[in-house]
C-alpha positions as CSV (number, residue, x, y, z in Angstrom):
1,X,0.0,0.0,0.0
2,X,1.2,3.1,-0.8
3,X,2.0,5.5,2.7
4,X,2.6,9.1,1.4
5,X,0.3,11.3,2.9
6,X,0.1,13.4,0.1
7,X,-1.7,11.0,-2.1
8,X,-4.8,10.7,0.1
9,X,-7.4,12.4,1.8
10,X,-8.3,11.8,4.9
11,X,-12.2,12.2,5.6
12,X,-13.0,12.5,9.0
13,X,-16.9,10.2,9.2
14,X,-16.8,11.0,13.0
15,X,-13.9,10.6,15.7
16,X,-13.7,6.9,15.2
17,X,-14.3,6.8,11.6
18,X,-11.9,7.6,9.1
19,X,-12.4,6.9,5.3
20,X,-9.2,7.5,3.3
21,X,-9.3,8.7,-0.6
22,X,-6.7,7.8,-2.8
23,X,-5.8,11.6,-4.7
24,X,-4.8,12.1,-7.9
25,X,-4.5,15.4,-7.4
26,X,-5.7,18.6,-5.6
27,X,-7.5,21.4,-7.9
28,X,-7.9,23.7,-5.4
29,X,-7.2,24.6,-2.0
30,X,-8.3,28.2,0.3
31,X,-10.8,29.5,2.5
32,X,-13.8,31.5,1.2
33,X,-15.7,33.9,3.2
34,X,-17.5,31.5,5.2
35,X,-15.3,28.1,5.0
36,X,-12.4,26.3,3.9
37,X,-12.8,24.6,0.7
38,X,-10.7,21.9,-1.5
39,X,-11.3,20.4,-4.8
40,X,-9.4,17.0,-5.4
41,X,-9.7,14.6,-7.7
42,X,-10.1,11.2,-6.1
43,X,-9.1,8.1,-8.1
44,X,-12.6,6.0,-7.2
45,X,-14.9,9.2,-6.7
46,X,-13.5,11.5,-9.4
47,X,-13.7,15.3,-8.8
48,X,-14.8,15.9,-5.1
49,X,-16.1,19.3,-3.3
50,X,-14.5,19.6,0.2
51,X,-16.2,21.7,2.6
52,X,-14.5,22.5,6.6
53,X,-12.5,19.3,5.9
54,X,-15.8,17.0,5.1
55,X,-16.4,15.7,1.1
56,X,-19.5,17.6,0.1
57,X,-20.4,16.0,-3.2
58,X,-18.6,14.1,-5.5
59,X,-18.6,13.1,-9.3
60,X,-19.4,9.3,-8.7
61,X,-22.1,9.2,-6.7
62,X,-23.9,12.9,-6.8
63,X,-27.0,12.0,-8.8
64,X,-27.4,9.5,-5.8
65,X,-27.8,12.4,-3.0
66,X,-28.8,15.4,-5.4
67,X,-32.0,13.1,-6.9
68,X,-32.7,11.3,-3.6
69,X,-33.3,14.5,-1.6
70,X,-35.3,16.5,-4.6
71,X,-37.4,13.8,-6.8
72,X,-39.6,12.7,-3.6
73,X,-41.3,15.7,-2.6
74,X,-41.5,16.9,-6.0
75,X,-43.4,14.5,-7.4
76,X,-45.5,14.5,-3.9
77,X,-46.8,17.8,-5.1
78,X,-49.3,17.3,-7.7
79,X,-48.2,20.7,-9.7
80,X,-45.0,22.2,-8.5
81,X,-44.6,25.5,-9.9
82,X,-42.7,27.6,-7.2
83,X,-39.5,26.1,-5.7
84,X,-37.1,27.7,-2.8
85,X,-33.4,26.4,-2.4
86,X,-31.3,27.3,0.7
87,X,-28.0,26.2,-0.1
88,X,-27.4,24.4,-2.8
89,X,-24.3,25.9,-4.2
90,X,-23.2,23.5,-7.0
91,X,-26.3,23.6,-9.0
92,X,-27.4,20.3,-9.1
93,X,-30.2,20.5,-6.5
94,X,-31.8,23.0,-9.0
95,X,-31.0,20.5,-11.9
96,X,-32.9,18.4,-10.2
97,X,-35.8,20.7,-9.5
98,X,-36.0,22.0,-13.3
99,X,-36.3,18.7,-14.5
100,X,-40.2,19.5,-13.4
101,X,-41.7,21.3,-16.3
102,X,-44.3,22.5,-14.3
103,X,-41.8,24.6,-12.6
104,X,-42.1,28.2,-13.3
105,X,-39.6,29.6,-10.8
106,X,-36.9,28.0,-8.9
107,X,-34.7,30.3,-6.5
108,X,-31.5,29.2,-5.2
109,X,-29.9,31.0,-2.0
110,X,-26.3,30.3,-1.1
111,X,-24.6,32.6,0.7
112,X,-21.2,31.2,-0.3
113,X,-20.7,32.7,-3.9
114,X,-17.3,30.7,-3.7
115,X,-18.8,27.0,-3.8
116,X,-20.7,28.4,-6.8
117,X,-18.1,29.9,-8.9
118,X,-15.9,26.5,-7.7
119,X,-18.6,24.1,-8.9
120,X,-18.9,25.7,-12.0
121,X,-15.5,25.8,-12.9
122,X,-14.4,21.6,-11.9
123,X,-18.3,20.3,-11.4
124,X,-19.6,21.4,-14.3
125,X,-21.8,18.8,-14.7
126,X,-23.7,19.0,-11.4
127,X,-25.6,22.8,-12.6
128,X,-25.3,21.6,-16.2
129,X,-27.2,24.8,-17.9
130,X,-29.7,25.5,-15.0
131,X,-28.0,28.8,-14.0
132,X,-29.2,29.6,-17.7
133,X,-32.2,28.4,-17.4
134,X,-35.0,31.2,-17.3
135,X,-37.2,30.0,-14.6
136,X,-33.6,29.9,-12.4
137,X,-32.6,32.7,-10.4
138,X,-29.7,32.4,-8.1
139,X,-28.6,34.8,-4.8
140,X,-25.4,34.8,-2.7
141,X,-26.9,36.1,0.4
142,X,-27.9,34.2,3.7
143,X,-31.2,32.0,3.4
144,X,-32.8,32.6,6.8
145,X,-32.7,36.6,6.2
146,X,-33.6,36.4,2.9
147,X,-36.8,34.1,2.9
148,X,-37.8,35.8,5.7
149,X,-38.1,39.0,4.3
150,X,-39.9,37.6,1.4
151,X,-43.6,37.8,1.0
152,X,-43.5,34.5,-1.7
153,X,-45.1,31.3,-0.7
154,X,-43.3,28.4,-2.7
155,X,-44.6,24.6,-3.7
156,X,-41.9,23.0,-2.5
157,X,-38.7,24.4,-0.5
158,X,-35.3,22.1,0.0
159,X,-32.8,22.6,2.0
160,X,-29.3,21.3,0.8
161,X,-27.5,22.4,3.5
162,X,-24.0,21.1,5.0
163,X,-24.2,19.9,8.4
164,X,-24.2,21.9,11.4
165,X,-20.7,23.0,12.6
166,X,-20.6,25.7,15.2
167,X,-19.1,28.5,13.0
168,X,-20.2,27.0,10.2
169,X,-22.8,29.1,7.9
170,X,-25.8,26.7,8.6
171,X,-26.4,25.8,11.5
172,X,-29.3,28.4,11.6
173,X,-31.0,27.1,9.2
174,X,-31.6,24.1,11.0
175,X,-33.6,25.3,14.1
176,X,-37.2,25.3,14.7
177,X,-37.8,29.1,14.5
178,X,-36.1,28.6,10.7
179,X,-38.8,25.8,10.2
180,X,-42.0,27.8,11.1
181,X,-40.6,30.8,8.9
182,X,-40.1,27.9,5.9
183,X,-43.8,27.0,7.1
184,X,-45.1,30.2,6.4
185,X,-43.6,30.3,3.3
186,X,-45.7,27.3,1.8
187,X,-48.7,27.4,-0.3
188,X,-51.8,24.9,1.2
189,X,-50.1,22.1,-0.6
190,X,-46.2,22.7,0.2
191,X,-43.9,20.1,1.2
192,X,-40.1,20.6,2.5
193,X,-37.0,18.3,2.2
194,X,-34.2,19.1,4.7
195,X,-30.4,16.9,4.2
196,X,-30.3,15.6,7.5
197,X,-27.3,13.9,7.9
198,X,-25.7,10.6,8.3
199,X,-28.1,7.8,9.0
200,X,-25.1,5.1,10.3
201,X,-26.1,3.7,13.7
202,X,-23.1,5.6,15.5
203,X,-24.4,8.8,13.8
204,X,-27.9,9.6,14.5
205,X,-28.3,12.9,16.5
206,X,-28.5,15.1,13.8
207,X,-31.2,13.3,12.1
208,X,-33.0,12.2,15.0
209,X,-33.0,16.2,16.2
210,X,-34.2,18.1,12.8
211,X,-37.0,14.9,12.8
212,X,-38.5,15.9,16.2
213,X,-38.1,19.7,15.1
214,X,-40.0,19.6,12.4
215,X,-42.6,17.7,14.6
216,X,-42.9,20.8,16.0
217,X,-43.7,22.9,13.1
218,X,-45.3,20.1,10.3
219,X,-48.3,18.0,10.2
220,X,-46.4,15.2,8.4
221,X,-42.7,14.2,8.9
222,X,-41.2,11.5,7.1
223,X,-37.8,10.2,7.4
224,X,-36.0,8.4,4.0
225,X,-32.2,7.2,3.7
226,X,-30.0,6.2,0.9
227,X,-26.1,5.5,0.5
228,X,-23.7,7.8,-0.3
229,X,-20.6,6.2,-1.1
230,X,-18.9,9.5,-0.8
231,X,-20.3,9.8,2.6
232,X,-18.6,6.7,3.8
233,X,-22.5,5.1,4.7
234,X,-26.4,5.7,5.0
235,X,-27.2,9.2,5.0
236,X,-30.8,10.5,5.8
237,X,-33.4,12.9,4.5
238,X,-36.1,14.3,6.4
239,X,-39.5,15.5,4.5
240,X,-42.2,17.2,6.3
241,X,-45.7,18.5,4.4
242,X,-48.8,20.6,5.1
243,X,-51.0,17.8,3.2
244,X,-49.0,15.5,0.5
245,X,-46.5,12.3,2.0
246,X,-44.3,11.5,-0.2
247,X,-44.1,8.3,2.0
248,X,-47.1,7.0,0.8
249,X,-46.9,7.3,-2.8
250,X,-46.3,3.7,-4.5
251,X,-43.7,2.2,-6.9
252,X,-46.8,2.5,-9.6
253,X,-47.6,5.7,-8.8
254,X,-44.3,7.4,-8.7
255,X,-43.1,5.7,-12.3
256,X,-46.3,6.8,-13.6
257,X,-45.6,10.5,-12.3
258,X,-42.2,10.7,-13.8
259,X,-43.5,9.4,-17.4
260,X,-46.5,11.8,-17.3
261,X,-44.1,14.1,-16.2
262,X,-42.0,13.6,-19.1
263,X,-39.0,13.7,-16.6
264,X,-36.1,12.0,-18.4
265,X,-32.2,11.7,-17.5
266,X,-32.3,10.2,-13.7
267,X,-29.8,7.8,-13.1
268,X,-30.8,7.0,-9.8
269,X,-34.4,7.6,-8.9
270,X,-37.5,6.1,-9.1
271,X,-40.7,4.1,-8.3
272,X,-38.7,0.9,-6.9
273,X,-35.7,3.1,-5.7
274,X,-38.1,5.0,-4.3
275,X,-39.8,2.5,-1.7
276,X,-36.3,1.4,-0.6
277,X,-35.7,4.6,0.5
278,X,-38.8,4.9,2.3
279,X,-38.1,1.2,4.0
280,X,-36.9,3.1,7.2
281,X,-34.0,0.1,9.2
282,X,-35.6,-1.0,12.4
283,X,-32.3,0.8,14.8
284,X,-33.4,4.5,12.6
285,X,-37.2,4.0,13.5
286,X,-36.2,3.2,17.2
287,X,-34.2,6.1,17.2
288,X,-36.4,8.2,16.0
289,X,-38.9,7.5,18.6
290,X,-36.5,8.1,21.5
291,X,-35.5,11.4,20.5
292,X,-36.5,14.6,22.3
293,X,-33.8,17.0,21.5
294,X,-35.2,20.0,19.8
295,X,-33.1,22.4,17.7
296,X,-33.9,26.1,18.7
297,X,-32.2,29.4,18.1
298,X,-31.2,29.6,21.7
299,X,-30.1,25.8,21.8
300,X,-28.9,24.9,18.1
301,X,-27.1,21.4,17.1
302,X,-23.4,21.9,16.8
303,X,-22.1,18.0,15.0
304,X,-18.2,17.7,15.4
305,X,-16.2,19.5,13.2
306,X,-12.0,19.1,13.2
């Protein structure tokens, strides 16, 4: 095996997990305003986004994590025409979104214009032409301030958010005075899909936590998980709705959406994939029920950060 440090990364899962990357080569390394960033090139995952020392997304496995967190509640809603992003950065959440040609407006808030301008430049593929796209509109401001000064209601609203690191740009965005302002920023029908973390049994605070917020704030909460090789195991989604469960939506039904649709191009998703990711393990489901921590303003989740 080869030893040189220089020729691999070294993701830190959690304190007793580390998941090593053979490099080919780093693209890029610096800080933007909000975070440190690096762009290697892995030999297994290809090009990889690194965010505060954790792999954000990766070439490989992107349409995994990008089409598992958008498709669901999106083809929940009967009609989604309205769509709000927080976060998002590299464009392919938005792909994903604009595959809906019912969508008339997507809006994509990032505050880090760096992860942008980064993605586009060694990810191209992950935006593809959605920046051009005329129902897009992108803003590099913070997400909390700027839907709550908005008077729009949206269909659906997703939040692709990294995870909670104190001093890290989101962990406001994960509390539940951030939920009841995404809450009253639904129409009658809306649904919301929040990246919630890892879902390995070692691993399960964070999406234990934003679960029983939500509870607080939604009707409807619904967990999902899927594996993200890039992620070194399970990682979870949590979807709450005013009306619509994604949950309950069969194999049938959700093929038969995407054909009427006329969505083409997923790689990942769909009516089978999609009960599998709704077949919640027995340890997640027991967690879940235990839980009581509640993320607030005055007592947000900080997740360990190196």
């Amino acid at each position: 095996m080869d030893t040189d440090p220089h020729r691999w990364y070294q993701d830190k899962i959690n304190e007793d997990f580390l998941q090593l990357h053979r490099i080919d080569e780093t693209l890029y390394q610096g800080r933007t305003k909000y975070q440190d960033a690096r762009v290697i090139r892995s030999r297994k995952l290809g090009i990889c986004l690194v965010l505060d020392g954790k792999i954000q997304t990766s070439e490989l496995d992107e349409h995994i994590y990008h089409e598992g967190l958008v498709q669901p509640v999106m083809l929940a809603h009967p009609k989604p025409e309205k769509v709000f992003i927080a976060g998002g950065g590299e464009g392919a959440t938005l792909r994903e979104v604009l595959r809906h040609k019912s969508v008339k407006k997507a809006e994509m808030v990032d505050i880090d214009d760096k992860v942008t301008e980064l993605s586009l430049k060694y990810l191209p593929d992950h935006a593809g032409s959605s920046f051009k796209d005329k129902r897009a509109a992108a803003f590099h401001v913070d997400a909390r301030k700027y839907l709550e000064d908005s008077k729009e209601k949206f269909d659906v609203i997703i939040m692709d958010l990294p995870d909670p690191i104190e001093g890290g740009p989101a962990a406001m965005l994960f509390t539940q005075e951030f939920y009841q302002t995404v809450h009253n920023h639904l129409t009658s029908g809306g649904l919301i899909s929040v990246q919630a973390g890892s879902a390995h049994p070692t691993e399960l605070l964070n999406l234990t936590a934003v679960n029983t917020t939500l509870k607080k704030v939604f009707p409807t909460v619904v967990q999902c998980v899927v594996y993200v090789p890039c992620f070194g195991g399970p990682w979870g989604f949590c979807m709450a709705s005013l009306k619509h469960n994604p949950a309950l939506l069969t194999a049938e039904e959700v093929d038969k959406r995407i054909k009427a649709r006329g969505i083409k191009g997923l790689k990942f998703y769909d009516g089978e994939t999609h009960r599998g990711m709704f077949a919640i393990p027995r340890y997640i489901r027991e967690a879940v029920a235990k839980q009581k921590r509640v993320i607030t303003d005055k007592h947000p989740l900080f997740l360990y950060q190196e």
